[in-house]
C-alpha positions as MATLAB code, in Angstrom:
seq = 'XXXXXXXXXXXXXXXXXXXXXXXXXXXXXXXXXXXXXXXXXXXXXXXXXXXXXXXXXXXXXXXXXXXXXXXXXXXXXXXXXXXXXXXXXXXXXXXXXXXXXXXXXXXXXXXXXXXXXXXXXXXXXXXXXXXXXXXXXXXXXXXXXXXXXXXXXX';
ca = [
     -12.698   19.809   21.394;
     -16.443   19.284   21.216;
     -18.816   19.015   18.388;
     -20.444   22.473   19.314;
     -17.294   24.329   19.803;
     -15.991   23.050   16.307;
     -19.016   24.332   14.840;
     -18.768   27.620   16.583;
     -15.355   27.586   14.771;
     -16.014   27.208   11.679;
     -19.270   29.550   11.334;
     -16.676   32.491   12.820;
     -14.841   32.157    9.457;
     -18.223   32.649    7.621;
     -18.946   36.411    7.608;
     -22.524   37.380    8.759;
     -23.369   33.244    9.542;
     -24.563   32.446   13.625;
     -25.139   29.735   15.148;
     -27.375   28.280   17.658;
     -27.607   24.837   19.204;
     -31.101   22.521   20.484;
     -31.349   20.095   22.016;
     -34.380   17.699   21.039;
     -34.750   14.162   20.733;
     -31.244   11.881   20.982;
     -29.106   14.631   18.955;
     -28.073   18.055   19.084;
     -29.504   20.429   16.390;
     -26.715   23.422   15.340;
     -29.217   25.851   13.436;
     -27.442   28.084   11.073;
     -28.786   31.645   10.173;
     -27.647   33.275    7.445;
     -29.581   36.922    5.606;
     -32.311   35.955    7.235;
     -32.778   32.080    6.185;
     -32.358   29.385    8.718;
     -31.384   25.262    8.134;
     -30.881   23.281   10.931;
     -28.080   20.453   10.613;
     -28.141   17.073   13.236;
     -25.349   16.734   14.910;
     -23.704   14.024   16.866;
     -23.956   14.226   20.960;
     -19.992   12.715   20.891;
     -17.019   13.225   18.767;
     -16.989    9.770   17.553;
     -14.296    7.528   17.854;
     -12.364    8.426   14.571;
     -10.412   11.147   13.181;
     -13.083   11.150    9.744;
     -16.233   12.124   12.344;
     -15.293   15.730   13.633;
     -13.996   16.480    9.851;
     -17.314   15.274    7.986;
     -19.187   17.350   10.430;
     -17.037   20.467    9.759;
     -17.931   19.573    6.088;
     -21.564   19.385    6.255;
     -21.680   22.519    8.263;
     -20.043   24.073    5.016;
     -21.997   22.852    3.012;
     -25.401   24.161    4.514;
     -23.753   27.393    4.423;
     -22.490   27.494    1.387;
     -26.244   26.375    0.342;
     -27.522   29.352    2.324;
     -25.837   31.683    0.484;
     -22.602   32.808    2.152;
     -19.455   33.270    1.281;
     -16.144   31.686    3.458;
     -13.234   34.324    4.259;
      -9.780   32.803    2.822;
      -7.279   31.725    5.420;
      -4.257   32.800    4.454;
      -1.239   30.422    4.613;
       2.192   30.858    5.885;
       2.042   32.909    8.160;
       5.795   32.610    9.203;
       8.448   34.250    7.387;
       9.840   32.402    3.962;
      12.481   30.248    4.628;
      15.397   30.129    2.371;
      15.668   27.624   -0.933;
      18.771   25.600   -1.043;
      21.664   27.800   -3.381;
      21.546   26.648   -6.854;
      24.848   24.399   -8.095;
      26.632   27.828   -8.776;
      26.458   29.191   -6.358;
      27.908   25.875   -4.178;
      31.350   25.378   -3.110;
      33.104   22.395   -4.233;
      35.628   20.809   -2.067;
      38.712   19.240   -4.662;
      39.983   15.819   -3.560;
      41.365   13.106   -4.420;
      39.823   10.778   -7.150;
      37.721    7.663   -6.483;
      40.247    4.505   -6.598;
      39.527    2.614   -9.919;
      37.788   -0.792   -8.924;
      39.824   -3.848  -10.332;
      37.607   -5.804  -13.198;
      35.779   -8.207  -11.503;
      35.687  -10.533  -14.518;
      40.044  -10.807  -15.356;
      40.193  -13.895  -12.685;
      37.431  -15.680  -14.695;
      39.214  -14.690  -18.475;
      42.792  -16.529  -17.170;
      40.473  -19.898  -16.331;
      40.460  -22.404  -19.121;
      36.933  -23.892  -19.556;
      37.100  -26.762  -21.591;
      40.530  -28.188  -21.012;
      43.080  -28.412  -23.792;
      41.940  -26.855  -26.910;
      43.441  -26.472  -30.133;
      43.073  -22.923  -31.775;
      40.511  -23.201  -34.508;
      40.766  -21.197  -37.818;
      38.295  -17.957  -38.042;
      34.814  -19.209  -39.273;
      35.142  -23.012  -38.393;
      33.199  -24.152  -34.304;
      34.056  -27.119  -32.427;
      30.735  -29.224  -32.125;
      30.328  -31.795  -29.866;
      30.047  -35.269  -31.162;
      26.513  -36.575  -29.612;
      26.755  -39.436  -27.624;
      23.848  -41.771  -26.324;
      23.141  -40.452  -22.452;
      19.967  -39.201  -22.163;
      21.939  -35.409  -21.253;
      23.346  -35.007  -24.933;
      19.782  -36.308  -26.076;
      18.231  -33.782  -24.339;
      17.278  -29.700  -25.471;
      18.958  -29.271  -22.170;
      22.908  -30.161  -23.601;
      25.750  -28.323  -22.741;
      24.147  -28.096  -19.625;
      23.676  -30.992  -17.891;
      26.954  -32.756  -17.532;
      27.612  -35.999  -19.935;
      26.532  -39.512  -18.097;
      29.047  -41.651  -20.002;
      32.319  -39.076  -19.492;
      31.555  -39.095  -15.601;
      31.189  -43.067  -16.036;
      34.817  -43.706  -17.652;
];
C-alpha cells in the first residue's frame, strides 16, 4: 500500500477526522482537520525500505490527532468464534498399560571391580594411609591422583 492510502486508513477509524494531501516542495503534506483545527504532518513520497517506516508514520498520524482533540474508535478483537480450551486432566481419558521396564543400575558393574588390589578388611574407625614415598607425584597436593613414579619403575 502507499503512504496516502495508509493514512486514509487510519483517519477512517478516527470519528469526525479528514484528511487531505499537498504536494509542495520534495514531500507530501497529509493535513488533518479535526472540529475545526487543522495540523499538517510531512510525509514521505515512498514507503521506505523497512517494515519500521509505514508503522512510525501510522504513529505520528495518531499522534497529531490525538493532539487535535479526537478520540480513536476501539477495534474490537476476535472476531471469529472462540475456539475450544484443551479439557482439564478430569475430564481426560487415560489409556492403562503396561509399566515402564525398570532400568538396570548403571553403577552394580563398577561396585563388583576391586580398586586397589588385595586389601585386608580394616576394623571400623581405623583408614589405610599411604606411606609417602619420594616421586615428585606423592610430593605433590595432586596425590592419589597422579600415578606413583617409583611403583611404575619396579
Amino acid at each position: 500500500m502507499k503512504p496516502d492510502d495508509d493514512i486514509r486508513q487510519e483517519v477512517r477509524r478516527w470519528p469526525g477526522a479528514t484528511v487531505n494531501f499537498d504536494r509542495t516542495g520534495r514531500h507530501p503534506r497529509a493535513v488533518l482537520h479535526f472540529n475545526g483545527r487543522e495540523r499538517f504532518v510531512t510525509i514521505p513520497g515512498t514507503p521506505g525500505d523497512t517494515v519500521h517506516g509505514p508503522k512510525n508514520n501510522i504513529a505520528i498520524i495518531r499522534r497529531t490527532l490525538n493532539a487535535l482533540g479526537a478520540i480513536r474508535v476501539a477495534v474490537p478483537f476476535g472476531r471469529g468464534r472462540k475456539r475450544w480450551r484443551n479439557p482439564g486432566v478430569q475430564q481426560r481419558v487415560v489409556v492403562a498399560g503396561e509399566p515402564a521396564p525398570v532400568m538396570p543400575d548403571p553403577w552394580e558393574p563398577l561396585q563388583a571391580v576391586e580398586l586397589f588390589g588385595d586389601s585386608e578388611e580394616l576394623p571400623e574407625g581405623e583408614s589405610q594411609t599411604a606411606t609417602p614415598c619420594e616421586c615428585l607425584a606423592c610430593l605433590s597436593d595432586m596425590a592419589g591422583i597422579y600415578p606413583c613414579l617409583i611403583e611404575d619403575e619396579q
